[in-house]
N, C-alpha and C positions, 0 to 999 in steps of 0.2 A: 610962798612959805606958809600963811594963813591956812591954805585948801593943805597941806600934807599933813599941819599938824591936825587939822578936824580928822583926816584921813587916818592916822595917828591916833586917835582919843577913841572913833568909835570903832577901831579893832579890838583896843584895850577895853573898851566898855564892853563890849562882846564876849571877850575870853571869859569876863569876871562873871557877866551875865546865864555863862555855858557851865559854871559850876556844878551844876546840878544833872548835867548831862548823863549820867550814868543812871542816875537813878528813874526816868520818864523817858517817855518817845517822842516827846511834841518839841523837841527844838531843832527838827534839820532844817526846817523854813530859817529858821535863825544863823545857823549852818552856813548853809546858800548865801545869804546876807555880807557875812563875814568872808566866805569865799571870794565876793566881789566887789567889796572893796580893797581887799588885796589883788586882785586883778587891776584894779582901777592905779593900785599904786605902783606896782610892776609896770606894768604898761609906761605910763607915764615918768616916773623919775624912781627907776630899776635901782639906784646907788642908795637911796633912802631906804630902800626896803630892811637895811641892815638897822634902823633903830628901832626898827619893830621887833625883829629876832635880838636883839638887844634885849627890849623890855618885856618878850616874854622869860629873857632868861634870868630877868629878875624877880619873876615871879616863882621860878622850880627853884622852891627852897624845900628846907628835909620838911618842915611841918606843912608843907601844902597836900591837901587832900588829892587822894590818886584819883581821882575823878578829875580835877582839873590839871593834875599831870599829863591824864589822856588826852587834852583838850589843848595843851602847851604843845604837846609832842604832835598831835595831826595839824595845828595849825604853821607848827615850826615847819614840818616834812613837807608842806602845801607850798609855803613861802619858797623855801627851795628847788621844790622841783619848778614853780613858776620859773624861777631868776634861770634856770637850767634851761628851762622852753625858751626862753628869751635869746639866749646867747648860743642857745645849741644850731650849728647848720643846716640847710635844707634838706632834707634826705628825700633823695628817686625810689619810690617804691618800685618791686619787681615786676616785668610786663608781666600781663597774666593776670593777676594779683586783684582783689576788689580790694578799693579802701574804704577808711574810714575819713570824710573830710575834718580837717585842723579845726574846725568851730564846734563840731562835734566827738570827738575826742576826749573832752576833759569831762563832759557831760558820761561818756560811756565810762572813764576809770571810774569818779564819783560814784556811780551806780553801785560797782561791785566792793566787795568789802579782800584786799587784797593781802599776801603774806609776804614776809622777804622784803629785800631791798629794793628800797624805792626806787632806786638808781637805773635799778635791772631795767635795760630796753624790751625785752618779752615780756608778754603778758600771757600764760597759759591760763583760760576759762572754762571751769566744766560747769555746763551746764547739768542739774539732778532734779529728779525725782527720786523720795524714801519710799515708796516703793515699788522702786524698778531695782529690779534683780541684777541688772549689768553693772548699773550705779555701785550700786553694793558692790561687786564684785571688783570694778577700778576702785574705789575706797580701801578694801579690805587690801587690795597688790599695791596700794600705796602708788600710786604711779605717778601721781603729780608731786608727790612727793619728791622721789628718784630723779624725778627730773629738775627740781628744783638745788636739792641739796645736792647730789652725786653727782649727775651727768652737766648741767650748768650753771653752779655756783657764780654769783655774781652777775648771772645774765637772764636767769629768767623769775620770774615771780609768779606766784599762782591766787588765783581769786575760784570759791565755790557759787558758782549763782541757782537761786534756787527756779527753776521749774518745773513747776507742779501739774502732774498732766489730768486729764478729766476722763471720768467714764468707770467700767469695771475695773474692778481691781485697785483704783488710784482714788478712793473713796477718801483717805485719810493723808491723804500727799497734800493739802490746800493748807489743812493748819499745822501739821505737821513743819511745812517751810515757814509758814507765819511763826512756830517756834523758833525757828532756826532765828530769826529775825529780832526776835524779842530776849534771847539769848544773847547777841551783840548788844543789844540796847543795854540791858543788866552791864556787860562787862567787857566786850567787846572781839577783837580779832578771834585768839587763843581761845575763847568759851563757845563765841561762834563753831570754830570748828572741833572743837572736844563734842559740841550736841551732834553737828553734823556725824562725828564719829560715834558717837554713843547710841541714835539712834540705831544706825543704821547693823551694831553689834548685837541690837536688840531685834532683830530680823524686821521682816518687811510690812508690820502691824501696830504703825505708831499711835495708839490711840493717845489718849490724853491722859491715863493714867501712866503708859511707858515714857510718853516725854514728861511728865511730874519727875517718876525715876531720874531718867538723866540728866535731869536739871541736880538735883538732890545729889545724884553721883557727881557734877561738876561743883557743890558748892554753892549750886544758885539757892536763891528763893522760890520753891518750886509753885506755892502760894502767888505770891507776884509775876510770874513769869506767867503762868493763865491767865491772871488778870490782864496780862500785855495782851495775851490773847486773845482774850474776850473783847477787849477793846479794840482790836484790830489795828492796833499800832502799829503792825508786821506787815499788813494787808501790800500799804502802798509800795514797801521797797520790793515786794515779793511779784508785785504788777510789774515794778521797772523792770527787773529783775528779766522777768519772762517777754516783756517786750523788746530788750534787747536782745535776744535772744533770738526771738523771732525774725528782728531787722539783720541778725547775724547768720541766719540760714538755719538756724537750729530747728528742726523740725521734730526731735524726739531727745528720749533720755538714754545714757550718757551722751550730751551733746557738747563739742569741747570746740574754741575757740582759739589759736594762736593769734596774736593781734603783736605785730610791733608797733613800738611807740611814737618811735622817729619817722616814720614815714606815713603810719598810718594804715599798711597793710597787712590783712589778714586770712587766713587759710581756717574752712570751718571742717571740722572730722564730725562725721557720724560711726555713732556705737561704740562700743565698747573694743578698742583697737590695741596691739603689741604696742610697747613702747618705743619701740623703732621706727616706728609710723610719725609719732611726736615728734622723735628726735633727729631725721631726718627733715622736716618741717623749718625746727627750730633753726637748726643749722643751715639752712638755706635762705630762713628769714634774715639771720643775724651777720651771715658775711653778705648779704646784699644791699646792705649801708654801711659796710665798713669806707 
């Protein structure tokens, strides 16, 4: 009982300590931290976990700053989906199929910054570069979009990850995603992808005055958000980012990722493809652990 309550206090110390999350880039080491001792506490005695979700929800009062609202809400959705991994069944992935193994999994969602319902067993991943022309062009037809709201509400979820490619022409793709990056950091999922979007409306030449713009079109601090820049605060998730990516088969841009959850298996598309491509995909992943 001693070991749950310490396990217990320094969650609580964590949330209060994560306050400020919104405003810098230096606390996912702290993040990580807090992620595993709720690991620790899942694992171990699963039934307890509900006084944690308890005492964060006494903390989402009307006067709490929305910065540690965000910080209530990803760590509540984290506890969840844990106590979910715990009690959920084994799932046979499809012969055929590459996986991803169960120890590394939670390393790969953490990575990406995702949309939609947690719950959703698909995970659609595009991998991008701003500017690649194809990129632009599944952005602009909305397709992961389509596919999330229209075609499998409730069943799939979509995450953008950035890869930034090198050489001609991609001269401006490196901070460009570092923007992308630093724009969650500000404010998180929804700003994340309004820059995504905002760049890439601004055609395929994101210098540092056009991401100033869309920071300013979204309401950022466009001041600040170079600064993230400048600091390189972007840099690291924008490395993870592309090295999954890499261990995912991606080998260019638009490079997109089906991944289910429960089993672990994934199907990698190259280029910019019909959406029937996806959804035949999708569909094959999702009744193959029913």
């Amino acid at each position: 009982m001693k070991q749950i309550f310490l396990w217990l206090l320094w969650i609580v110390f964590g949330v209060l300590s994560l306050s400020v999350y919104a405003q810098t880039g230096v606390q996912w080491d702290q993040m990580a931290r807090l992620y595993g001792l709720i690991d620790v506490l899942v694992q171990n005695t699963p039934d307890k976990a509900q006084i944690v979700l308890d005492t964060l929800d006494s903390y989402d009062r009307p006067d709490t700053s929305s910065a540690k609202k965000r910080i209530i809400v990803q760590i509540r959705t984290y506890i969840q989906a844990k106590l979910a991994q715990a009690t959920a069944p084994v799932a046979t992935p499809p012969a055929g199929y590459p996986t991803i193994p169960g120890d590394q999994l939670e390393w790969v969602l953490d990575v990406l910054h995702m949309e939609w319902d947690e719950s959703a067993p698909i995970v659609v991943m595009e991998f991008l570069d701003f500017q690649c022309p194809y990129c632009k062009r599944q952005n602009d037809n909305k397709v992961l979009d389509e596919l999330r709201d229209v075609e499998f509400p409730g069943k799939v979820r979509t995450a953008a990850a950035m890869f930034p490619l090198t050489g001609k022409r991609h001269e401006l793709a490196q901070v460009a995603a570092e923007s992308a990056e630093c724009a969650h950091i500000q404010w998180g999922i929804d700003t994340y992808m309004a820059h995504k979007s905002g760049l890439y409306a601004r055609g395929l030449l994101p210098t540092m005055n056009i991401i100033r713009r869309v920071a300013a079109d979204n309401g950022l601090d466009a001041d600040r958000l170079q600064a993230c820049v400048d600091e390189w605060y972007g840099t690291a998730w924008v490395a993870a980012q592309k090295n999954l990516g890499i261990a995912l088969w991606v080998r260019g841009t638009p490079g997109s990722v089906i991944l289910d959850t429960r089993s672990g298996a994934y199907k990698t598309i190259r280029g910019a493809v019909p959406i029937e491509v996806f959804m035949d995909e999708i569909e094959f992943l999702y009744k193959s652990v029913q």
